[in-house]
N, C-alpha and C positions, 0 to 999 in steps of 0.2 A: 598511030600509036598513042599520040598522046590525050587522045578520047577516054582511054584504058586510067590514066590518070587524073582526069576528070572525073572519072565515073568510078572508081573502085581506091581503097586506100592502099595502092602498090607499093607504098615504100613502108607501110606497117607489116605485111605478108610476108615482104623480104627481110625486114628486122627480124621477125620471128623465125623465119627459118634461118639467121646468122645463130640466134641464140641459143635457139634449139642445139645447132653444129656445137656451140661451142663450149656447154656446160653437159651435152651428152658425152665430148672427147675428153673433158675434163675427166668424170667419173668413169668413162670408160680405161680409161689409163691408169686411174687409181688401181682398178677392180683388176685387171687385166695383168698391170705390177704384181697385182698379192699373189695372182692365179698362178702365174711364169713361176714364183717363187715355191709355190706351192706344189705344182707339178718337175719341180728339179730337187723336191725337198728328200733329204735320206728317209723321211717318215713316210711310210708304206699308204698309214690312211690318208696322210695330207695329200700325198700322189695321186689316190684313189678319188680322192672329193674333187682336187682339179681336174682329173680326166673325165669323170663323171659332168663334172659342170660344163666340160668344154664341148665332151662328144653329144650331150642332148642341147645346150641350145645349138652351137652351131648347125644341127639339123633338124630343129624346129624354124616356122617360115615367122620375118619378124615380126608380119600382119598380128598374127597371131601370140606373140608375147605382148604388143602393144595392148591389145582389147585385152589381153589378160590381167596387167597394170591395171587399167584401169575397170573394168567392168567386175571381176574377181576379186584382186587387195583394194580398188577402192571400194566397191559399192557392194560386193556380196558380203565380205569380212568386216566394211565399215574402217579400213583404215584412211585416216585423211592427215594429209600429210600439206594441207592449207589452212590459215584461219577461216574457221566457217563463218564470221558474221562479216565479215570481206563482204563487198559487193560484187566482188569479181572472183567469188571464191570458184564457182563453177568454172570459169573460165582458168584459173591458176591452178588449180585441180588437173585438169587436161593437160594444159602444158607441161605441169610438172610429173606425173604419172607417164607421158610420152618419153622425156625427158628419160625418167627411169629405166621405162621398158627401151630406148635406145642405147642407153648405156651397160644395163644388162647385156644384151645383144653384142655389141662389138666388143665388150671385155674380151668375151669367149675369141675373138680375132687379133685382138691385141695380142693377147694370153701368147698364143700360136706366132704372131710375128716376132715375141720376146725370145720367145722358146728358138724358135728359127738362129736365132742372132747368141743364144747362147752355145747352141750347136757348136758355131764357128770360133770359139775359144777354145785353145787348145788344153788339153784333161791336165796339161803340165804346171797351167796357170793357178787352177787351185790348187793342185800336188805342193806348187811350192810358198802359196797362200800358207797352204794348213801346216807345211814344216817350220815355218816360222812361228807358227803358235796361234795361228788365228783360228777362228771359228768357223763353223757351217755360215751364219750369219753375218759375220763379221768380210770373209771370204765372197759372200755374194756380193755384199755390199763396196768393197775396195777395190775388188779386182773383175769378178766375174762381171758385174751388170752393167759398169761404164761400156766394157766392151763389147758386152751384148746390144746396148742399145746405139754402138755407134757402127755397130753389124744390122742391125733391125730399122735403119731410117728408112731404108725403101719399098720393106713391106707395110710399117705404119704410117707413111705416105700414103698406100692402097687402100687401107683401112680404114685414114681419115676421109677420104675423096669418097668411099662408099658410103662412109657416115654419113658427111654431107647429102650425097644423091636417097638416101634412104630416110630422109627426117618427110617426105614428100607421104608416107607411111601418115603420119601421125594426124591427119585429114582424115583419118578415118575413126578419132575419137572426137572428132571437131575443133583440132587446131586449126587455127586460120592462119597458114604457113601457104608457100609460093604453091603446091597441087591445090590448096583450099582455092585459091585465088583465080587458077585455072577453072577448074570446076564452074565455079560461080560464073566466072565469062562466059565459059561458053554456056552456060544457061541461060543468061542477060541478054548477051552480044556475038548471037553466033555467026555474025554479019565480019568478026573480026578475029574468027577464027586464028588466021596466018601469023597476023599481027601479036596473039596473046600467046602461040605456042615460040613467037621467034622471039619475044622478050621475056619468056621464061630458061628457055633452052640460053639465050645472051648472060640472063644472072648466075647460072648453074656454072659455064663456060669462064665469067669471070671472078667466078670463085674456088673452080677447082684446079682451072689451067695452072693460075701462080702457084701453085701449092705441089702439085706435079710438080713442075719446073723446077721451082727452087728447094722440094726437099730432094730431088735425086741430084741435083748437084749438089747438095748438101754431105748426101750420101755419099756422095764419092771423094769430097774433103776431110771427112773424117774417118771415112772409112782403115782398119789397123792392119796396117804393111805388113804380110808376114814374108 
């Protein structure tokens, strides 16, 4: 195995897919907050747009939002979303249009694990929100969504662990992320087949295991007694 680190930059493949993981979760959480809020809203269109947004991607495949990112809003439409005189702009282009089309992607899942967790509060919580004087917004924001989201830890546990396993995608606009790295071996060094699939499947292993783990027991410390 350690031929593979001789010969290939393994721990630049693996940075790249943490980063990937980690600023796709970010935005996807952002996006995925508005959508929740968006599909519980009393406004009929805003209902409309998040169910609309949730039911096409979620059944769009994400191979396919990713080259959309990038080959359509960047290169057909001309959006760039890098400094072009960058040296590495083509390169930072990719990642970050990957980046995009991942966090696109699992809002629409996020969205669905919030919605899940808002379920589980009882209708009685806002009822007695809104008789005190609060607002639709004020209402989700106080009462309704701490305890949606400490109802929702161990679907967006699912969703981050998929995240993660799904950034393996973005090799197909030529990130050089842990599948790019694969690839590449086995074209180089297919002499080490076993070797390159058992320390890919080890990093995958020691970055989603913890995460399992420790958000479902998370989830079950915070989870509210009724």
């Amino acid at each position: 195995m350690g031929e593979l680190f001789d010969q290939f930059p393994v721990w630049s493949y693996f940075w790249m897919t943490i980063k990937l993981s980690l600023w796709s979760a970010l935005w996807a959480s952002l996006l995925g907050t508005l959508l929740a809020v968006m599909r519980v809203s009393p406004i009929p269109v805003l209902r409309g747009v998040g169910t609309s947004y949730v039911n096409v991607v979620r059944n769009t495949p994400l191979t396919l939002v990713v080259l959309f990112s990038l080959t359509v809003l960047g290169t057909r439409l001309g959006i760039s979303i890098v400094d072009q005189t960058s040296q590495t702009a083509l390169v930072d282009e990719a990642v970050r249009w990957a980046i995009f089309g991942l966090s696109v992607y699992h809002a629409a899942f996020v969205c669905e694990a919030l919605r899940s967790g808002v379920n589980t509060v009882p209708p009685g919580q806002a009822e007695a929100a809104r008789s005190i004087g609060l607002g639709f917004g004020q209402s989700l924001r106080h009462v309704v969504l701490p305890q949606a989201v400490r109802g929702a830890v161990a679907p967006l546990a699912s969703v981050l662990i998929a995240l993660i396993k799904n950034t393996t995608v973005a090799s197909i606009i030529g990130v050089a992320q842990a599948s790019y790295f694969m690839a590449e071996g086995l074209e180089f060094r297919p002499d080490l087949t076993w070797q390159l699939f058992g320390l890919i499947a080890l990093f995958f292993l020691a970055l989603t295991l913890p995460i399992g783990v420790g958000l479902t027991s998370l989830s079950r410390k915070v989870a509210v007694r009724r």
